[in-house]
N, CA, C and O of each residue as an XYZ file, in Angstrom:
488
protein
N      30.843     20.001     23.322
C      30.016     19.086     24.087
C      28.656     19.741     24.357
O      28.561     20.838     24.907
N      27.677     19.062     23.971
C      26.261     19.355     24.775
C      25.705     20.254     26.275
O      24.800     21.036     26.563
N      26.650     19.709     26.837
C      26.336     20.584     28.611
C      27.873     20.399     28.657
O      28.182     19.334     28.124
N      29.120     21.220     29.206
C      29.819     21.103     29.336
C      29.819     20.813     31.390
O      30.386     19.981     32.100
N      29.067     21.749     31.632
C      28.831     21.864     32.847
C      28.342     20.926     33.755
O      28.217     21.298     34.922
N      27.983     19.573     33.400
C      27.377     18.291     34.268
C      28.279     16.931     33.554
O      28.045     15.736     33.736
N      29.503     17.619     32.589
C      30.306     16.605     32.449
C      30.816     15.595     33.375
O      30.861     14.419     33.015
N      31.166     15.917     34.419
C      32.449     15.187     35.676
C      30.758     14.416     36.527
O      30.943     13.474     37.297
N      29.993     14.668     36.408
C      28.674     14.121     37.170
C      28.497     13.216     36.554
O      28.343     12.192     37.219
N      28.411     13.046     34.864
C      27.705     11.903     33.953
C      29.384     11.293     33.961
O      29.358     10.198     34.525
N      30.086     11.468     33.745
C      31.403     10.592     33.560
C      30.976      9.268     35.374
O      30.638      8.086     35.434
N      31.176     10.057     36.197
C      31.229      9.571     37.167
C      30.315      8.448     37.415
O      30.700      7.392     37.918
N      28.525      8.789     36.889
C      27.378      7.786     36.672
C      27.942      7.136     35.444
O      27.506      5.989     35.544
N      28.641      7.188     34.364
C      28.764      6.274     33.412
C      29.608      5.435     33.943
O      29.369      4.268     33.630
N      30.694      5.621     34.773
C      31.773      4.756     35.419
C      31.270      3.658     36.393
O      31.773      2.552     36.593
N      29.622      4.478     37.230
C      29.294      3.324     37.874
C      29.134      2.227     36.929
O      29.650      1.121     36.769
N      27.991      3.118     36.206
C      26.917      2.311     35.112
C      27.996      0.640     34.735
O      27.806     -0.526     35.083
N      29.144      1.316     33.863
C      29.755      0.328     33.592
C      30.668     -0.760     34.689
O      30.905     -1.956     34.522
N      31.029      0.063     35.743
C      31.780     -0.840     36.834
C      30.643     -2.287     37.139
O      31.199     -3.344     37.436
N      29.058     -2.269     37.049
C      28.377     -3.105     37.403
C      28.565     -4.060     35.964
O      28.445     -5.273     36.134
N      28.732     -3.776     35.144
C      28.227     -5.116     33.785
C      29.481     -5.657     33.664
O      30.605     -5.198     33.463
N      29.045     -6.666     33.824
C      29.600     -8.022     33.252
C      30.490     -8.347     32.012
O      31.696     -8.508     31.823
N      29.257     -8.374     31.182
C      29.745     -8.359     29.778
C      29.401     -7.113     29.079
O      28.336     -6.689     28.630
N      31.015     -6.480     29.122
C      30.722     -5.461     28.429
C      31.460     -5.624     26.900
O      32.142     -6.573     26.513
N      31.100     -4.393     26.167
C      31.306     -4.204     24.668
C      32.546     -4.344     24.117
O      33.487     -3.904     24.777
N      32.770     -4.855     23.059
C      34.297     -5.004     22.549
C      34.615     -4.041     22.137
O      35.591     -3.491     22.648
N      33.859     -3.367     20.931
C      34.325     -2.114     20.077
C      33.832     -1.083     20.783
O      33.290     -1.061     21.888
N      34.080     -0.247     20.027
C      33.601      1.284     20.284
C      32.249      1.530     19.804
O      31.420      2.137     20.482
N      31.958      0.950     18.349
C      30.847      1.129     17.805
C      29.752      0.557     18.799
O      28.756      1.119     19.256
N      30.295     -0.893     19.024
C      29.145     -1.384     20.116
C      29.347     -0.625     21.669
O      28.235     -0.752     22.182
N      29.818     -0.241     22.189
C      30.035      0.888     23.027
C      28.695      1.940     22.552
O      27.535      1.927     22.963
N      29.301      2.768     21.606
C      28.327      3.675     21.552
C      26.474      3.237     21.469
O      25.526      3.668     22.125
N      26.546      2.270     20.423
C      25.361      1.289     20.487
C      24.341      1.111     22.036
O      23.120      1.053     22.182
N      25.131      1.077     22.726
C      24.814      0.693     23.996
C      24.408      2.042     24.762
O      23.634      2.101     25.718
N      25.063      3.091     24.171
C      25.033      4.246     24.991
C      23.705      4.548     25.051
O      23.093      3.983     24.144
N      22.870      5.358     25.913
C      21.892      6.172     26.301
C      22.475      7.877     25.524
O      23.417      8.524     25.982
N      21.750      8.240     24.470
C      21.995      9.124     24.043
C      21.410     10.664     24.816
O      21.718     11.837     24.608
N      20.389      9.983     25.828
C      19.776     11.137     26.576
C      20.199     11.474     27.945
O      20.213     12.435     28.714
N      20.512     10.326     27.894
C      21.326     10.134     29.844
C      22.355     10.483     29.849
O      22.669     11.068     30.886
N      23.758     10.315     28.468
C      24.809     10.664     28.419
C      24.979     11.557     27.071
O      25.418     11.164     25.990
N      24.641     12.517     27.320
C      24.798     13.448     26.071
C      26.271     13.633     25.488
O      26.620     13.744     24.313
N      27.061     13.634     26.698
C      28.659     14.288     26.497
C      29.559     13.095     26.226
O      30.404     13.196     25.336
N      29.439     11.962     26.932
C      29.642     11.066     26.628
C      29.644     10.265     24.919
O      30.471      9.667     24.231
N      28.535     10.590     24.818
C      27.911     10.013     23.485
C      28.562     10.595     22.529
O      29.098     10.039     21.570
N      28.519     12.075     22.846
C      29.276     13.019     21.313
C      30.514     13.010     21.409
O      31.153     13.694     20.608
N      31.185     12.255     22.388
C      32.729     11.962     22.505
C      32.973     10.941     21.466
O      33.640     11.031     20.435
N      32.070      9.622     22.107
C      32.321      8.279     21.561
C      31.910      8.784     19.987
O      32.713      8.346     19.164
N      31.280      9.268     19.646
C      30.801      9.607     18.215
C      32.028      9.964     17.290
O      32.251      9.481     16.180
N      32.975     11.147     18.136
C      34.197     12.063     17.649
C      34.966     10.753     17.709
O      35.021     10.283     16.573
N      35.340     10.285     18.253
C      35.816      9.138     18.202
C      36.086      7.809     16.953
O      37.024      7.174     16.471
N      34.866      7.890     16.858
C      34.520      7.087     15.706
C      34.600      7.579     14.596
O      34.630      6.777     13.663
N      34.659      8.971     14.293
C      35.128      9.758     13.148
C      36.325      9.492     12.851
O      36.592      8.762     11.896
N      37.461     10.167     13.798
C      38.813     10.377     14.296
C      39.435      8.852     13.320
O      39.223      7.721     13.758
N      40.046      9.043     12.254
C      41.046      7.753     11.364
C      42.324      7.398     12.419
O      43.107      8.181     12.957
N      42.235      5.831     12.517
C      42.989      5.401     13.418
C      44.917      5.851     12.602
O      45.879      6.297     13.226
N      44.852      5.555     11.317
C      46.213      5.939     10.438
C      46.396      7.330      9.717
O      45.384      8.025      9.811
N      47.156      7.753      9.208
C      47.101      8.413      8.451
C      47.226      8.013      6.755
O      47.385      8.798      5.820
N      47.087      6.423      6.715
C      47.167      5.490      5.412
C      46.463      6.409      4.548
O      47.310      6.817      3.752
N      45.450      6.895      4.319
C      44.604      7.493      2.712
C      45.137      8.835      2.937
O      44.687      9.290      1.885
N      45.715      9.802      3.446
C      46.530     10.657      3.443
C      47.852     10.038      2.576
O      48.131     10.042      1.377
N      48.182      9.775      3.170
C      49.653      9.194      2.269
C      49.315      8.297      1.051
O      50.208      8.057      0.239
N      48.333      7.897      0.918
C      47.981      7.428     -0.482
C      47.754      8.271     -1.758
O      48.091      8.206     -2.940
N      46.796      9.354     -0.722
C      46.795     10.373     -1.856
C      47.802     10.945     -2.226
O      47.977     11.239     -3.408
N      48.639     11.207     -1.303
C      49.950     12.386     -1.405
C      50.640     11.733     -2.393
O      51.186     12.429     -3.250
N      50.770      9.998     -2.477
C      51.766      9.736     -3.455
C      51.041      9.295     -4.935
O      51.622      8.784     -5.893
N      49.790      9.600     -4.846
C      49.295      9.649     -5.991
C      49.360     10.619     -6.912
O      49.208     10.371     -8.109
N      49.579     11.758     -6.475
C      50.058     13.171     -6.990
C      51.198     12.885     -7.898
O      51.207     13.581     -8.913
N      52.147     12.037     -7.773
C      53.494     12.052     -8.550
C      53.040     11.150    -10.044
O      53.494     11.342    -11.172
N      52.028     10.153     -9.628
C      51.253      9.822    -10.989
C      50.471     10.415    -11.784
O      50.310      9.961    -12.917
N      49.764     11.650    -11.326
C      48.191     11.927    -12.113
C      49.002     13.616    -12.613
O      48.990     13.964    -13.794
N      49.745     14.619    -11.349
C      50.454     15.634    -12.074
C      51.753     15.528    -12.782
O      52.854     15.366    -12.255
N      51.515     15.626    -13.895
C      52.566     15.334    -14.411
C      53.157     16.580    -15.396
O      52.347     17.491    -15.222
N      53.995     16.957    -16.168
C      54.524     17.982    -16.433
C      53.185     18.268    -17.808
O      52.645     19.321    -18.147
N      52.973     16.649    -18.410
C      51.555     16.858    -19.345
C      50.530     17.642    -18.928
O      49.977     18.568    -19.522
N      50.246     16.998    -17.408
C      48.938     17.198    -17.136
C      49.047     18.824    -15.951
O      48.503     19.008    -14.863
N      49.755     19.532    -16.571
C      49.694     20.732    -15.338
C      48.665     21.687    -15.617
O      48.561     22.513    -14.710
N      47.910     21.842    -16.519
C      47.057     22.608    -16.790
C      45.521     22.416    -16.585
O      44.623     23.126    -17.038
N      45.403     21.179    -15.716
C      44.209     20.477    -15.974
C      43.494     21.048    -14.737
O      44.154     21.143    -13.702
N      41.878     21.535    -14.749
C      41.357     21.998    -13.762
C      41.295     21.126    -12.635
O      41.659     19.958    -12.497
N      40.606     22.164    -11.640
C      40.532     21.549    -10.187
C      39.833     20.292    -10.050
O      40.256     19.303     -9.452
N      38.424     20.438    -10.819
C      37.430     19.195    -10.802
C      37.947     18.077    -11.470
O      37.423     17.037    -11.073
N      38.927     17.900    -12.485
C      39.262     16.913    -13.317
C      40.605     16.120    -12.581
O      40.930     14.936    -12.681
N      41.271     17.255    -11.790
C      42.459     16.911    -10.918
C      41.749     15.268     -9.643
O      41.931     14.065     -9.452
N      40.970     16.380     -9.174
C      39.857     15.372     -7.614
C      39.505     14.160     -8.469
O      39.607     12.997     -8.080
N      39.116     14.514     -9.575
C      38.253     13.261    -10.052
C      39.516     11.740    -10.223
O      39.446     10.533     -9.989
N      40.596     12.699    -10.761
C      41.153     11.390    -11.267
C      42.071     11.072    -10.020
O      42.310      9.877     -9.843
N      42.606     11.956     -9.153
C      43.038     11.250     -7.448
C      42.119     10.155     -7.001
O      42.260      8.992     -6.624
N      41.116     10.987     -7.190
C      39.822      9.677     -6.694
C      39.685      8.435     -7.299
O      39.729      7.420     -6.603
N      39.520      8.376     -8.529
C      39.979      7.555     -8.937
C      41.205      6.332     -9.185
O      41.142      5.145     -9.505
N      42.137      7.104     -8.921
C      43.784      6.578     -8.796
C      43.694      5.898     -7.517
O      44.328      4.854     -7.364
N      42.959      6.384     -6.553
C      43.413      5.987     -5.081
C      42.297      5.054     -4.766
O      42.498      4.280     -3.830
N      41.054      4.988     -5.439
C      40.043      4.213     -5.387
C      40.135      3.296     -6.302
O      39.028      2.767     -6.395
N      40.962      2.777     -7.112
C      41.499      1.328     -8.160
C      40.346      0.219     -8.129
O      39.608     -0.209     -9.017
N      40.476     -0.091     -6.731
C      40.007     -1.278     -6.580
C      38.477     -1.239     -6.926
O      37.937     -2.262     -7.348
N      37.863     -0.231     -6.777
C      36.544     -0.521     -7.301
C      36.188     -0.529     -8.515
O      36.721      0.269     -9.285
N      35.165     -1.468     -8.991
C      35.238     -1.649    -10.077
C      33.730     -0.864    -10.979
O      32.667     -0.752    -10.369
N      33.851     -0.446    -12.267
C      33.676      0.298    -12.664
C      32.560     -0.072    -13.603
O      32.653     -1.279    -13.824
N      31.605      0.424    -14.210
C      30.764     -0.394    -15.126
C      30.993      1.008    -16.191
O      30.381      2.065    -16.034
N      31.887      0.784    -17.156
C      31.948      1.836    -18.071
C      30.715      2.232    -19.162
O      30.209      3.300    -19.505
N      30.510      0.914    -19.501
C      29.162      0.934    -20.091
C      27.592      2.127    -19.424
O      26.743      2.619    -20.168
N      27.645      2.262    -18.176
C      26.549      3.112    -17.464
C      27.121      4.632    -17.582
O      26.446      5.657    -17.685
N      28.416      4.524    -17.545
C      29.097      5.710    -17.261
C      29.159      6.290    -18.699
O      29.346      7.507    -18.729
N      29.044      5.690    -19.849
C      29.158      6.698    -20.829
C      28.227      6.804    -21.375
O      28.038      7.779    -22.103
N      27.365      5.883    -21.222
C      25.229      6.106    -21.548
C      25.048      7.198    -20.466
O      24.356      8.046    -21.030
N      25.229      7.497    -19.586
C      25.371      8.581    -18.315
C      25.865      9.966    -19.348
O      25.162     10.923    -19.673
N      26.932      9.764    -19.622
C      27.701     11.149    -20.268
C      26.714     11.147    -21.607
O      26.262     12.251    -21.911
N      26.438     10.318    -22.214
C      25.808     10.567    -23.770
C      24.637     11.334    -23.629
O      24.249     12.319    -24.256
N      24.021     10.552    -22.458
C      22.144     11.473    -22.119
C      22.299     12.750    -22.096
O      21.622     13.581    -22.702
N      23.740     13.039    -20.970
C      23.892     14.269    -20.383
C      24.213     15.483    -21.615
O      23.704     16.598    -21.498
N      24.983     15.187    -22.631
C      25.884     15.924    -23.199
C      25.535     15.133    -24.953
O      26.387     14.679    -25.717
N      24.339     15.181    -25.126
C      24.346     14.637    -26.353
C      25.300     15.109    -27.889
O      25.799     14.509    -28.842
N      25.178     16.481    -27.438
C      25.799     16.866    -29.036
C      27.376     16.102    -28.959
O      27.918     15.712    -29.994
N      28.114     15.924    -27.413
C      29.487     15.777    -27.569
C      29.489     14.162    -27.881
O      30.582     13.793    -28.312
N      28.956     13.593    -27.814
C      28.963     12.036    -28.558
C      28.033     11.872    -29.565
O      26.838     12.133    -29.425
N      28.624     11.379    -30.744
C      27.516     10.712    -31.334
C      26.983      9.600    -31.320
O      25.835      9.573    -31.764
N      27.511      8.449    -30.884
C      27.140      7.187    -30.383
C      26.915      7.185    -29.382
O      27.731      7.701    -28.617
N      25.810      6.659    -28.905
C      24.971      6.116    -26.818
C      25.917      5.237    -26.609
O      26.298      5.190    -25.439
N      26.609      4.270    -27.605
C      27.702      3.166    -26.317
C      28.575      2.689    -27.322
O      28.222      1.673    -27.922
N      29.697      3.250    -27.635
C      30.574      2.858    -28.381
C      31.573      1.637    -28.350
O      32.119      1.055    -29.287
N      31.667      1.367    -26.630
C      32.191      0.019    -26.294
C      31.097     -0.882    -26.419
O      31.482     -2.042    -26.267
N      30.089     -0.800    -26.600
C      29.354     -2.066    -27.269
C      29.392     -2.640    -28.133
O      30.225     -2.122    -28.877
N      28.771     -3.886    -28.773
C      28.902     -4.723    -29.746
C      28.161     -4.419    -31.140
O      28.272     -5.204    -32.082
């Protein structure tokens, strides 16, 4: 925290602050929104940690069981960067992909290893 030492003082003025309004904030985000970042320093970097903090542990356990697809007794030799890439991938599905950019991307990069700029083209 920022000042640890004038914590229980600003809690206490934030408690008025809010005991007077009316209409107050639904979320947290709008919570923090609202906050005075100078008036409530400790406050603020709470609500912030907060908003970091994953309500599930859902993409933990997504990844974990993605492991039983991507290592496989084939693939045990495969480096660290190629491992992340394709978890990431496995666990990120849903987005969709424009392969076409991605291998004009690799061709620029790495010319001698392709000889064609876009082989899925027409």
């Amino acid at each position: 925290m920022p000042s640890r030492s004038c914590f229980k003082q600003e809690l206490r003025i934030w408690r008025k602050f809010w005991g007077g309004v009316t209409d107050k904030p639904d979320t947290l985000a709008d919570t923090l929104r609202q906050t005075n970042k100078i008036n409530y320093p400790n406050i603020y970097t709470i609500l912030s940690l907060m908003l970091l903090t994953p309500v599930t542990s859902a993409g933990v356990e997504r990844a974990n069981s993605a492991l039983k697809f991507i290592k496989t007794v084939h693939r045990h030799t495969m480096s660290q960067d190629r491992f992340n890439a394709l978890v990431l991938l496995f666990v990120h599905r849903d987005i969709v992909l424009d392969y076409k950019r991605i291998i004009n991307m690799f061709a620029n990069r790495h010319p001698r290893r392709m000889l064609l700029l876009d082989p899925l083209g027409e």
